[in-house]
Phi, psi and omega in degrees: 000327177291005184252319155294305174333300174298347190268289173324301182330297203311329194271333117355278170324315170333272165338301184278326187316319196269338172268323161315327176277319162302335192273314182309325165290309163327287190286012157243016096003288190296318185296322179272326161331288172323306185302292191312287172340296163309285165347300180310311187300314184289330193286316223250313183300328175296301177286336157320313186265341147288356187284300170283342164260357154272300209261007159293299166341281171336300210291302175334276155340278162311337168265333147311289205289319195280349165291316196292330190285330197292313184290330156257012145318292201302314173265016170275305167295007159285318177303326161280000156263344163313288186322299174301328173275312215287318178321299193297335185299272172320336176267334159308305158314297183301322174314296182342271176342300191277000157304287187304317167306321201280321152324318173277333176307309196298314201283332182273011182265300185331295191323297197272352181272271247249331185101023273207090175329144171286144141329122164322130169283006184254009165214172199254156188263336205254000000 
């Protein structure tokens, strides 16, 4: 009977010795897998993130310029309200004038109808 025994012990021993070198090949299989992955995994997220920072550069770019056009938007139309206040400005004027005439033609119409003084002509009453 010690002789089975000892043949089961062995075989036992065998047995984990043998499961053991396997798991061990295995879980180094599993590691160089893992590694080989990872690598893979870093390498593509590395070209990913330059990838996004060529199109950030870009984005950059493209907003320098629509800032430079915007700005020579902003400033053509200031030049055209510039244009536009100096216009009405001079035509404002001109009403203006042509008001005081027509107000002194009315007081000398008055004047000459109604009996009526004329207004000083060097100034306006309304």
């Amino acid at each position: 009977m010690e002789l089975d025994v000892i043949i089961g012990l062995v075989t036992i021993w065998l047995t984990i010795v043998v499961v053991g070198l396997a798991v061990a090949g295995r879980t180094r299989k599993l590691e160089e897998k893992i590694d080989r992955t990872s690598g893979e995994l870093r390498d593509e997220l590395r070209s990913e993130i330059q990838g996004v920072r060529g199109e950030i550069g870009s984005l950059r770019t493209e907003v320098g310029i629509l800032r430079g056009s915007v700005g020579e938007e902003i400033a053509s139309v200031r030049g055209e309200i510039a244009s536009v206040r100096e216009e009405l400005g001079g035509r404002i004027d001109a009403v203006v004038a042509e008001l005081t005439r027509t107000r002194m033609a009315v007081a000398r119409l008055e004047g000459s109808v109604l009996g009526i003084a004329p207004p000083d002509t060097g100034t306006d009453t309304a």
